[in-house]
PDB file of N, H, CA, C and O in Angstrom:
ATOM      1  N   UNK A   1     -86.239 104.263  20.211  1.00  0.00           N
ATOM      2  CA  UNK A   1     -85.726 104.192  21.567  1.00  0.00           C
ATOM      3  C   UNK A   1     -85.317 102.779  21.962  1.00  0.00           C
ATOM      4  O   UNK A   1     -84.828 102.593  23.076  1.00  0.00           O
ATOM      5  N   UNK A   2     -85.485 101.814  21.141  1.00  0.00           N
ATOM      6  H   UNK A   2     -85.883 101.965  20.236  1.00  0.00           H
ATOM      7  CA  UNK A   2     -85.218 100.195  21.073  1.00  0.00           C
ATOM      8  C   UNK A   2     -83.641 100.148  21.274  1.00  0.00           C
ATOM      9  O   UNK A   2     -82.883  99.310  21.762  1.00  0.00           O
ATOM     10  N   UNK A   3     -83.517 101.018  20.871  1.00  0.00           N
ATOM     11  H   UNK A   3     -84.132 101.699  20.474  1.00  0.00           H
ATOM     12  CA  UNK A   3     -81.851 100.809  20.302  1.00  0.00           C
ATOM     13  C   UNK A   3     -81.310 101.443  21.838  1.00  0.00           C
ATOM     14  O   UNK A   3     -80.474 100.756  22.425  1.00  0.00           O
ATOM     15  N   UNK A   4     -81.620 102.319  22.286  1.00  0.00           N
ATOM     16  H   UNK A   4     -82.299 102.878  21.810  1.00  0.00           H
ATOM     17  CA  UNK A   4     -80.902 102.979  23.506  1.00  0.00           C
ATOM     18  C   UNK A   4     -81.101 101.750  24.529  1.00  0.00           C
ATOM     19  O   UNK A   4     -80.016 101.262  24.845  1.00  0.00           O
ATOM     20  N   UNK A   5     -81.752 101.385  24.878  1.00  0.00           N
ATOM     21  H   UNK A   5     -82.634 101.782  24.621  1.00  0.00           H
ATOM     22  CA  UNK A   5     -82.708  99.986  25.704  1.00  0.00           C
ATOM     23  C   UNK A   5     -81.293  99.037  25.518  1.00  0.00           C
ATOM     24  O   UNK A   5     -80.489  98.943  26.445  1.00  0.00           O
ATOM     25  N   UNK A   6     -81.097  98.374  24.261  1.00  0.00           N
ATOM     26  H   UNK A   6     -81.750  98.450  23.508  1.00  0.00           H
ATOM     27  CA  UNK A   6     -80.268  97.559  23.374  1.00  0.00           C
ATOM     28  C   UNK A   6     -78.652  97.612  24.000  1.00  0.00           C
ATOM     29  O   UNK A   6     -77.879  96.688  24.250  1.00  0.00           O
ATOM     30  N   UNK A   7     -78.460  99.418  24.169  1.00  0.00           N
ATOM     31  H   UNK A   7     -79.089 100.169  23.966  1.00  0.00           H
ATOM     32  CA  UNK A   7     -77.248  99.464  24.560  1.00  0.00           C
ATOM     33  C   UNK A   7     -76.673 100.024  25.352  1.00  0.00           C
ATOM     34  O   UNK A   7     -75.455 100.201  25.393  1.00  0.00           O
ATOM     35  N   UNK A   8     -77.528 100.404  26.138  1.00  0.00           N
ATOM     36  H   UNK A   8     -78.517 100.261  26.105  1.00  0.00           H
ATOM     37  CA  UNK A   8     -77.165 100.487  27.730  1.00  0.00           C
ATOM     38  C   UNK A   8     -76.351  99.464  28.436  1.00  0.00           C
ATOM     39  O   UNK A   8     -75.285  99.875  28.894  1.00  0.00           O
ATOM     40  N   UNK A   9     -76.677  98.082  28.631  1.00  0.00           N
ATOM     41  H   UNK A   9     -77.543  97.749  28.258  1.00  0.00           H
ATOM     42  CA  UNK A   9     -76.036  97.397  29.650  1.00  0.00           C
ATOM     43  C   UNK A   9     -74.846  96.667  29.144  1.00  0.00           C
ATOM     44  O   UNK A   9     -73.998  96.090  29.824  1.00  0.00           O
ATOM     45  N   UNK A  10     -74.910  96.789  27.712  1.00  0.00           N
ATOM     46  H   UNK A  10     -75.599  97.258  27.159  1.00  0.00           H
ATOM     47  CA  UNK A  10     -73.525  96.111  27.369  1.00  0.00           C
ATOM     48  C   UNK A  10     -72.182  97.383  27.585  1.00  0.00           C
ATOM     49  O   UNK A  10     -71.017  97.054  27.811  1.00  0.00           O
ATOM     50  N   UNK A  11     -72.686  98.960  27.449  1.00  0.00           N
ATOM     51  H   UNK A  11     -73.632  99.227  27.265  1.00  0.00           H
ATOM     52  CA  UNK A  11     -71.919 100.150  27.410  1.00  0.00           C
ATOM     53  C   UNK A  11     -71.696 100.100  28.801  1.00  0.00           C
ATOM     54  O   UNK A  11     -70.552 100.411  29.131  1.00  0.00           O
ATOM     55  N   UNK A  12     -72.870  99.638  30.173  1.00  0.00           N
ATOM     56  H   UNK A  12     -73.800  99.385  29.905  1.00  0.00           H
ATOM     57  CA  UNK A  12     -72.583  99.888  31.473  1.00  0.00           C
ATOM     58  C   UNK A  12     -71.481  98.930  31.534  1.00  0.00           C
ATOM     59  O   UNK A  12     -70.357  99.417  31.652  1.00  0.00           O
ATOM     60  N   UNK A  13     -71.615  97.422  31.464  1.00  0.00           N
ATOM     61  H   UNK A  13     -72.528  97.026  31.368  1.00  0.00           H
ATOM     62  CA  UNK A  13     -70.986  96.565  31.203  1.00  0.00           C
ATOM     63  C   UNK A  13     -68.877  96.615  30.866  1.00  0.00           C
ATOM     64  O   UNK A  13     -67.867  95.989  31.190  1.00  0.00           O
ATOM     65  N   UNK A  14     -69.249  97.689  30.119  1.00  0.00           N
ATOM     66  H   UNK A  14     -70.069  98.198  29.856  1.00  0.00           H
ATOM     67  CA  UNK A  14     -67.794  98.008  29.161  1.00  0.00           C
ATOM     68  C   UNK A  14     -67.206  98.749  30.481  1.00  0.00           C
ATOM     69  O   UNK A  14     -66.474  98.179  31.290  1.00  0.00           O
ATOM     70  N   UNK A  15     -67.539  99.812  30.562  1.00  0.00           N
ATOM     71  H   UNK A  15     -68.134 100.274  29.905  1.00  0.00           H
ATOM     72  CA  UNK A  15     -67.423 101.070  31.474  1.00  0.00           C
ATOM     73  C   UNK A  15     -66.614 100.062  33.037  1.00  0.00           C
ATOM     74  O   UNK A  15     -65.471 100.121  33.491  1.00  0.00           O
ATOM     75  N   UNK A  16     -67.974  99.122  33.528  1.00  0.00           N
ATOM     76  H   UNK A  16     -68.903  99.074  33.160  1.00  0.00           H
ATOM     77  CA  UNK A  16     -67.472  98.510  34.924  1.00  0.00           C
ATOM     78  C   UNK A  16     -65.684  97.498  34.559  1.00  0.00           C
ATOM     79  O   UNK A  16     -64.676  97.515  35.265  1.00  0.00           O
ATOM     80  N   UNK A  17     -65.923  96.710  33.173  1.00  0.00           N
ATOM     81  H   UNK A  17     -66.742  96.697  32.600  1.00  0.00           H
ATOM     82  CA  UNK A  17     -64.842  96.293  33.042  1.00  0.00           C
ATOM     83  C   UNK A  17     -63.846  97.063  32.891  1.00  0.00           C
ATOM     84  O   UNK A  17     -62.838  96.545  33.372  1.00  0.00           O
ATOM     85  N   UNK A  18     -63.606  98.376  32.304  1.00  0.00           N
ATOM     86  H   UNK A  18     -64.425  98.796  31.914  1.00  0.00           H
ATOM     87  CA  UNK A  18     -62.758  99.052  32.742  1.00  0.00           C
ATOM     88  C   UNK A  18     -62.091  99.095  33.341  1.00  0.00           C
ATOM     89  O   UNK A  18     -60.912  98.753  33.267  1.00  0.00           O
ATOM     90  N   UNK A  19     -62.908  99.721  34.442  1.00  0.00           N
ATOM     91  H   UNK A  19     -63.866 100.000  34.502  1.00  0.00           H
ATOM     92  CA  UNK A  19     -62.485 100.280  35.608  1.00  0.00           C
ATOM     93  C   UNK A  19     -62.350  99.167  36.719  1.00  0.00           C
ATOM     94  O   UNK A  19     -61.727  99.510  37.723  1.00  0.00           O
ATOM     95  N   UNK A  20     -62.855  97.864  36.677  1.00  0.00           N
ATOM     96  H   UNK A  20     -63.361  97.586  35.861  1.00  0.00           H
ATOM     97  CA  UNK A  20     -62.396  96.969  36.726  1.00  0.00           C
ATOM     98  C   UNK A  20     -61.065  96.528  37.150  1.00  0.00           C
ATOM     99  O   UNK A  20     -60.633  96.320  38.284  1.00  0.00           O
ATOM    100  N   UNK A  21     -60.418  96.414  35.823  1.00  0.00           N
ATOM    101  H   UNK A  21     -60.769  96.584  34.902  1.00  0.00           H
ATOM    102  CA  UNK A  21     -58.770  96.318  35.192  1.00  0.00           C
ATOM    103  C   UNK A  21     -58.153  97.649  35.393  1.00  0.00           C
ATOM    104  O   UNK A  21     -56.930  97.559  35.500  1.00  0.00           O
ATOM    105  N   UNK A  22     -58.433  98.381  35.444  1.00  0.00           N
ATOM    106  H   UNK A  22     -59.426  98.454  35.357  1.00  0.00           H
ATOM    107  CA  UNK A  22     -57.435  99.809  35.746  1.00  0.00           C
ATOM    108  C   UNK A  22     -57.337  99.823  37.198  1.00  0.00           C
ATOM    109  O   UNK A  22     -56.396 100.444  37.692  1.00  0.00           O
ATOM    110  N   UNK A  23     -58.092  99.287  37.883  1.00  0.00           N
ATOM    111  H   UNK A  23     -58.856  98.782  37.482  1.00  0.00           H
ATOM    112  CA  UNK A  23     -58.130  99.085  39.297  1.00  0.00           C
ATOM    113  C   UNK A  23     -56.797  98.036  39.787  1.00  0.00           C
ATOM    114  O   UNK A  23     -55.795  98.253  40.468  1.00  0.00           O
ATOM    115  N   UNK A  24     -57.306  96.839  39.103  1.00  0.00           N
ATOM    116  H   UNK A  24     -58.120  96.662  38.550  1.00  0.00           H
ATOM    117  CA  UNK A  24     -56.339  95.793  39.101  1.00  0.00           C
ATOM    118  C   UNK A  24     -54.806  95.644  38.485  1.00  0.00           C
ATOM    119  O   UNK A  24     -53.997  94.725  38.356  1.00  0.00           O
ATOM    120  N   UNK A  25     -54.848  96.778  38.238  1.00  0.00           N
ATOM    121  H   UNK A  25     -55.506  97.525  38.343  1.00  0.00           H
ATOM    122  CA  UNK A  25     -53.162  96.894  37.303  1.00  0.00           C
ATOM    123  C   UNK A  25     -53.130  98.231  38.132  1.00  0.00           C
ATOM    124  O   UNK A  25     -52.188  97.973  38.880  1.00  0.00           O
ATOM    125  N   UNK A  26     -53.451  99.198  38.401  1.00  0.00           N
ATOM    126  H   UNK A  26     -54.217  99.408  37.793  1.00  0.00           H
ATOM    127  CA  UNK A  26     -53.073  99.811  39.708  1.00  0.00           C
ATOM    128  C   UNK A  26     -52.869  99.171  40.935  1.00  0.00           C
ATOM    129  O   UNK A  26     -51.958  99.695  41.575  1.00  0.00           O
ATOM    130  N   UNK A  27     -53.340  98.332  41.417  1.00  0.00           N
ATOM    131  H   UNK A  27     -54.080  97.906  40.897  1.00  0.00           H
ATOM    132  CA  UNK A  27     -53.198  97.233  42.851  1.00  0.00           C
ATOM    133  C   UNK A  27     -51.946  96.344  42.475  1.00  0.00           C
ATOM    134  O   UNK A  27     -52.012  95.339  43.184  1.00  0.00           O
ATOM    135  N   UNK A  28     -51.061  96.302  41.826  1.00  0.00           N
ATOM    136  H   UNK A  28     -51.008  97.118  41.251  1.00  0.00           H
ATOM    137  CA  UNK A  28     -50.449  95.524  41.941  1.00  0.00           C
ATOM    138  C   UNK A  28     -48.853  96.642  42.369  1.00  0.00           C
ATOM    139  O   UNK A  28     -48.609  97.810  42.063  1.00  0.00           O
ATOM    140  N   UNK A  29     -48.088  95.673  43.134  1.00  0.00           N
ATOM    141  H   UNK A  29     -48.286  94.724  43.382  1.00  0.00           H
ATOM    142  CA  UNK A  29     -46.790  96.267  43.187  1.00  0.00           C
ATOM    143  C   UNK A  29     -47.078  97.172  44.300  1.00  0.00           C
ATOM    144  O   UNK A  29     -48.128  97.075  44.936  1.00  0.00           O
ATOM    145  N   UNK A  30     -46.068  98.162  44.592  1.00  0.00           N
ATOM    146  H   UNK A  30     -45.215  98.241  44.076  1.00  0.00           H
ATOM    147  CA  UNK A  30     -46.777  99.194  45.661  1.00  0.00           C
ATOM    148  C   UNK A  30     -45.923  98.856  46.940  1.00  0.00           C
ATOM    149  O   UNK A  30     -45.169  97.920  46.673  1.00  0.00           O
ATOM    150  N   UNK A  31     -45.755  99.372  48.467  1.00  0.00           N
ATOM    151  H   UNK A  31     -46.367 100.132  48.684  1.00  0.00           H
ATOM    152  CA  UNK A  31     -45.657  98.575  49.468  1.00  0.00           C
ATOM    153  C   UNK A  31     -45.759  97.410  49.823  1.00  0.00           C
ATOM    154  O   UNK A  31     -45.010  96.634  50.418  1.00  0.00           O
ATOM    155  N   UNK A  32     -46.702  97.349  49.430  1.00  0.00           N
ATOM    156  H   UNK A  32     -47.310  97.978  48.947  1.00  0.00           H
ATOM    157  CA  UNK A  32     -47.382  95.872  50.038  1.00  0.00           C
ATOM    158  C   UNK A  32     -46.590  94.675  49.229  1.00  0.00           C
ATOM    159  O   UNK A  32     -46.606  93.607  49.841  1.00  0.00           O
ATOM    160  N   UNK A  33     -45.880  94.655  47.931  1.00  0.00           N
ATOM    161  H   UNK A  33     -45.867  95.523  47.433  1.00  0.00           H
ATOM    162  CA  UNK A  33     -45.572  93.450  47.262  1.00  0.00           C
ATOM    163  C   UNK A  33     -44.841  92.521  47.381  1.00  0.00           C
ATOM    164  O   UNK A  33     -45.012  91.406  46.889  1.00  0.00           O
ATOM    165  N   UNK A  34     -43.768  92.949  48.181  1.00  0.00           N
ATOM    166  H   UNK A  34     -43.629  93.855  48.581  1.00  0.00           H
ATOM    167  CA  UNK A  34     -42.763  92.172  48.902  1.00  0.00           C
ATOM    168  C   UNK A  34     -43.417  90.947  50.139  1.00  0.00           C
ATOM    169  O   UNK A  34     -43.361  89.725  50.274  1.00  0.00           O
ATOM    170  N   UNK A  35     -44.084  92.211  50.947  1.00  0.00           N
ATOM    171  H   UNK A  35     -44.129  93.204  50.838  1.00  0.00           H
ATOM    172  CA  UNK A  35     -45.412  91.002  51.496  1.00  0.00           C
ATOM    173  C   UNK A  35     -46.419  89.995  51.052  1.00  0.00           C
ATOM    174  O   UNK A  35     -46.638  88.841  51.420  1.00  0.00           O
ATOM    175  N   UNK A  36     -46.984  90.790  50.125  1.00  0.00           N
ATOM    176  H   UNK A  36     -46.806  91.727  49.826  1.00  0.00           H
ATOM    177  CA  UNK A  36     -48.035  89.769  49.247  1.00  0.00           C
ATOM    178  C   UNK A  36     -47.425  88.268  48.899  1.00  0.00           C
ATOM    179  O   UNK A  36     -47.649  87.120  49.281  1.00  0.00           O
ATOM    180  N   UNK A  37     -46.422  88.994  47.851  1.00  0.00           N
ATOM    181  H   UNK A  37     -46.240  89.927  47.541  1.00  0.00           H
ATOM    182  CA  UNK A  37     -45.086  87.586  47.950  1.00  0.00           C
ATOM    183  C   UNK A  37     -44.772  86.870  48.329  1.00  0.00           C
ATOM    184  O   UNK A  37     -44.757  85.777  47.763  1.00  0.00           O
ATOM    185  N   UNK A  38     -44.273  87.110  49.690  1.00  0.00           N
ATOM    186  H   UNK A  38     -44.285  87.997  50.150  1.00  0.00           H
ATOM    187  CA  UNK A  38     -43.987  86.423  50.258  1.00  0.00           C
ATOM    188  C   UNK A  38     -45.136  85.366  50.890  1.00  0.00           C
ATOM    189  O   UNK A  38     -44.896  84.159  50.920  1.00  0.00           O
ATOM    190  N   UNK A  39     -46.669  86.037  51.498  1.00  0.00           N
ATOM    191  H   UNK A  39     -46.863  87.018  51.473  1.00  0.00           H
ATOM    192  CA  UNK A  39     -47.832  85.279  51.285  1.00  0.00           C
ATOM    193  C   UNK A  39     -48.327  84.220  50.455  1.00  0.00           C
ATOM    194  O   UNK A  39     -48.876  83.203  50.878  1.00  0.00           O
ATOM    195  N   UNK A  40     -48.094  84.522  49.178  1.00  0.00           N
ATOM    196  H   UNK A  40     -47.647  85.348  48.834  1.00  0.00           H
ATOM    197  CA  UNK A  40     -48.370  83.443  47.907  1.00  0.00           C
ATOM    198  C   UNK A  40     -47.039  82.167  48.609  1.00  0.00           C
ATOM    199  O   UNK A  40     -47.299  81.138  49.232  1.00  0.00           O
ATOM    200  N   UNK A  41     -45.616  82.716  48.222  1.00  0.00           N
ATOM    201  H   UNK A  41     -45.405  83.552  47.716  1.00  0.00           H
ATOM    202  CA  UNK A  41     -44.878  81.772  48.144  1.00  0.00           C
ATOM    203  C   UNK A  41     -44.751  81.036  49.695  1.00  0.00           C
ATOM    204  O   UNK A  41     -43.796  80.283  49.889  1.00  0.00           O
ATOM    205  N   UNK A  42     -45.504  81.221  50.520  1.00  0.00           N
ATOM    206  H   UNK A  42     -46.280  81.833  50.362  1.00  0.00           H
ATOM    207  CA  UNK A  42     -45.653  80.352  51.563  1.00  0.00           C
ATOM    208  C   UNK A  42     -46.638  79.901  51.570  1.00  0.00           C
ATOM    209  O   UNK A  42     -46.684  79.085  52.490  1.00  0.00           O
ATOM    210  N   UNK A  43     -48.307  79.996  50.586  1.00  0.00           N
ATOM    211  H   UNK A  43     -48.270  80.658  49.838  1.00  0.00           H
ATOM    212  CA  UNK A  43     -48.861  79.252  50.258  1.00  0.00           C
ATOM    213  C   UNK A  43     -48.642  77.732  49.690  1.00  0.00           C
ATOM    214  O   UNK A  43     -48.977  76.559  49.856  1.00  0.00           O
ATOM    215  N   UNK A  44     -47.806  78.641  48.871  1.00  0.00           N
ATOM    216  H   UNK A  44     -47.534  79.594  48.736  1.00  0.00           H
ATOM    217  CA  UNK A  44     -47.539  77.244  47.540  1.00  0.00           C
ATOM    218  C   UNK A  44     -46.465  76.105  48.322  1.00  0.00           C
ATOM    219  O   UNK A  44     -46.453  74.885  48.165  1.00  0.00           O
ATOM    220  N   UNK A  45     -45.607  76.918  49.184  1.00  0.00           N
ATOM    221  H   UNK A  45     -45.617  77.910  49.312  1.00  0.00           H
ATOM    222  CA  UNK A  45     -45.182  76.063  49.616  1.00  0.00           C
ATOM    223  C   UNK A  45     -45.540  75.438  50.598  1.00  0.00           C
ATOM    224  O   UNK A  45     -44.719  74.582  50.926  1.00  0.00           O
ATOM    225  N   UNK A  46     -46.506  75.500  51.279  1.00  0.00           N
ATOM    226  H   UNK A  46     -47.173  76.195  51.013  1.00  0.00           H
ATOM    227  CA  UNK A  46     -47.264  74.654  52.158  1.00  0.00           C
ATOM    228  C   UNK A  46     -47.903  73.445  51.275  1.00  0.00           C
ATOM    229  O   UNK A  46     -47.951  72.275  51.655  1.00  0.00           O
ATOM    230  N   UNK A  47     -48.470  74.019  49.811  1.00  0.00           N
ATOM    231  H   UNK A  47     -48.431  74.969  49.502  1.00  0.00           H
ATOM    232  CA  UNK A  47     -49.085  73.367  49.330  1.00  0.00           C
ATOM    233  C   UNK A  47     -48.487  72.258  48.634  1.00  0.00           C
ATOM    234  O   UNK A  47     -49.139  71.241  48.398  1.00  0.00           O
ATOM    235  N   UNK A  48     -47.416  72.377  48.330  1.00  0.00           N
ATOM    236  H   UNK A  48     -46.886  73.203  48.521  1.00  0.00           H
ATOM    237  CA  UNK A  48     -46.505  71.781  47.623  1.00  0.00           C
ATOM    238  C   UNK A  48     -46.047  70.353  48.760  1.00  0.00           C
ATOM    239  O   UNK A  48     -45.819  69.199  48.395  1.00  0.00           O
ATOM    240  N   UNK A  49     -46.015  70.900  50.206  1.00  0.00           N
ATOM    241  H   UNK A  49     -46.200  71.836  50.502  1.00  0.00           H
ATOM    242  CA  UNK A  49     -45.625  69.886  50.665  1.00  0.00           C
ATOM    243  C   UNK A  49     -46.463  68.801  51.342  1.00  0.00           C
ATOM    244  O   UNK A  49     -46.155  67.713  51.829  1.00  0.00           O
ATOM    245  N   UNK A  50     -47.447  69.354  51.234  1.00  0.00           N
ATOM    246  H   UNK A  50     -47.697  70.238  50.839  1.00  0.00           H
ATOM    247  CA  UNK A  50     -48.805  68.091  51.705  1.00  0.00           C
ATOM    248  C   UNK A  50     -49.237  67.305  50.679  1.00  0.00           C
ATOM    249  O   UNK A  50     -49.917  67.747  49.753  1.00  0.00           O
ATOM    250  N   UNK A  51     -48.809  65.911  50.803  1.00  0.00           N
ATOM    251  H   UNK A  51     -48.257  65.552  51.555  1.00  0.00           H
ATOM    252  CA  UNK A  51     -49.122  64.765  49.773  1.00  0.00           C
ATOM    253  C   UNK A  51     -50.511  64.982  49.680  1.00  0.00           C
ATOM    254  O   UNK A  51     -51.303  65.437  50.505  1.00  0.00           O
ATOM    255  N   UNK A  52     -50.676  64.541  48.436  1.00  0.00           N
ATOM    256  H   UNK A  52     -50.032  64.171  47.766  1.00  0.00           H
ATOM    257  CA  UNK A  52     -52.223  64.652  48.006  1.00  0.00           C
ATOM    258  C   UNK A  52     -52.345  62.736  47.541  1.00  0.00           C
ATOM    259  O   UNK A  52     -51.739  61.940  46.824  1.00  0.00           O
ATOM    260  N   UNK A  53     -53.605  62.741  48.549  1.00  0.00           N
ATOM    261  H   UNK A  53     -54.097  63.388  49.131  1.00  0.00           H
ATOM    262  CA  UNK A  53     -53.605  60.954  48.166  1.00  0.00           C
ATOM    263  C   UNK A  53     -54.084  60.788  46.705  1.00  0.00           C
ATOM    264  O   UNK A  53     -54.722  61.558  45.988  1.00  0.00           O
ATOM    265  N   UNK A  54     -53.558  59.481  46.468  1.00  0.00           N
ATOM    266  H   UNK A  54     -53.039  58.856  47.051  1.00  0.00           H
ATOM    267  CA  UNK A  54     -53.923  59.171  45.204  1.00  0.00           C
ATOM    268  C   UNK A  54     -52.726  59.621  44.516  1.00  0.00           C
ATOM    269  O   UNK A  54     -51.834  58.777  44.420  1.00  0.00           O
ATOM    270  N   UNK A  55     -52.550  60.570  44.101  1.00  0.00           N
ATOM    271  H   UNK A  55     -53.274  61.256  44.179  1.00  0.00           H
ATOM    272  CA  UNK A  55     -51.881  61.731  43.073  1.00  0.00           C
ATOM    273  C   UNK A  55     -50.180  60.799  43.027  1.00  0.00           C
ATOM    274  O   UNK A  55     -49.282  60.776  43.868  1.00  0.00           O
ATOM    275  N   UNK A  56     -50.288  60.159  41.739  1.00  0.00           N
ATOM    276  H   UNK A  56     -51.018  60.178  41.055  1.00  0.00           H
ATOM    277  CA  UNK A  56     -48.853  59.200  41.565  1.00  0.00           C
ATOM    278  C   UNK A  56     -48.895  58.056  42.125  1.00  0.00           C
ATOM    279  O   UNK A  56     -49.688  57.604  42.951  1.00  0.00           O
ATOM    280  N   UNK A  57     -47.846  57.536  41.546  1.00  0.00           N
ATOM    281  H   UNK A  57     -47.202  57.903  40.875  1.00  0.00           H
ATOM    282  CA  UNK A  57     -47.389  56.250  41.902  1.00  0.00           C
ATOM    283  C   UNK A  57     -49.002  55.396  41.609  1.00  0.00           C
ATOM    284  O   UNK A  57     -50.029  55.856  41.109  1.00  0.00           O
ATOM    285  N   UNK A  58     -48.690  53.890  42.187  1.00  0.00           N
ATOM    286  H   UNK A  58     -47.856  53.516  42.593  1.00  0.00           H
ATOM    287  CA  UNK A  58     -49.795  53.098  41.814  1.00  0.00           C
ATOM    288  C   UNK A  58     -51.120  52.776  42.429  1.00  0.00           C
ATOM    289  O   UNK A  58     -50.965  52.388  43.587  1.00  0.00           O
ATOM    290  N   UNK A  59     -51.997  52.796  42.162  1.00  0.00           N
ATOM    291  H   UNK A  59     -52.123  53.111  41.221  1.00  0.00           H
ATOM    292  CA  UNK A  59     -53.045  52.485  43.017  1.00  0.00           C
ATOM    293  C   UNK A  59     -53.486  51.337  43.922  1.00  0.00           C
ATOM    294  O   UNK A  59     -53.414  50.210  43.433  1.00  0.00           O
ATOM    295  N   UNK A  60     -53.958  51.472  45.247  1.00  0.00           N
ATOM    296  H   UNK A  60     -54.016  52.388  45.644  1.00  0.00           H
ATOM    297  CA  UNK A  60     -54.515  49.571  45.501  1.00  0.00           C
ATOM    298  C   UNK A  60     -55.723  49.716  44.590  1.00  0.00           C
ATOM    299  O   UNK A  60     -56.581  50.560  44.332  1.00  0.00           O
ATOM    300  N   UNK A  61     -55.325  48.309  44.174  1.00  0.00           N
ATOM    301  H   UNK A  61     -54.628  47.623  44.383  1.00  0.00           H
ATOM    302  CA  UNK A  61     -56.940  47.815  43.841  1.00  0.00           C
ATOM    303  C   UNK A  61     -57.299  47.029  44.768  1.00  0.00           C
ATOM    304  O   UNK A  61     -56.522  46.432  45.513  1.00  0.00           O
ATOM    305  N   UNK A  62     -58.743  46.956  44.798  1.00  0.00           N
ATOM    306  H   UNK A  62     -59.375  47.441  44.193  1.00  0.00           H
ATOM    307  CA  UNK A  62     -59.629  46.170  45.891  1.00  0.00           C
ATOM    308  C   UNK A  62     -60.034  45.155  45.371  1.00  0.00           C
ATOM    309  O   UNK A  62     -60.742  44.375  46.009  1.00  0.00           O
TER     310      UNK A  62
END
């Protein structure tokens, strides 16, 4: 019965990743993607436009 013990949680394990990823490749696309989209790409572009200190060019030294 060592062995059933053994492989239970890696089989539960398998099972949740699954369904997991079948979840997540079903969620994509759909109504909603045109929106989502557009969400991300007004992320990035927010992100894109706020200087990040430091990041380039030369440093002061003290």
């Amino acid at each position: 019965m060592d062995y059933v013990s053994a492989l239970v949680p890696p089989t539960v394990m398998a099972i949740a990743f699954t369904f997991l990823i079948r979840t997540l490749i079903k969620s994509q696309g759909g109504a909603n993607k045109a929106k989502e989209d557009a969400v991300v790409d007004a992320a990035l572009s927010a992100n894109a436009a706020t200087p990040v200190p430091g990041a380039g060019g030369a440093e002061p030294r003290a």
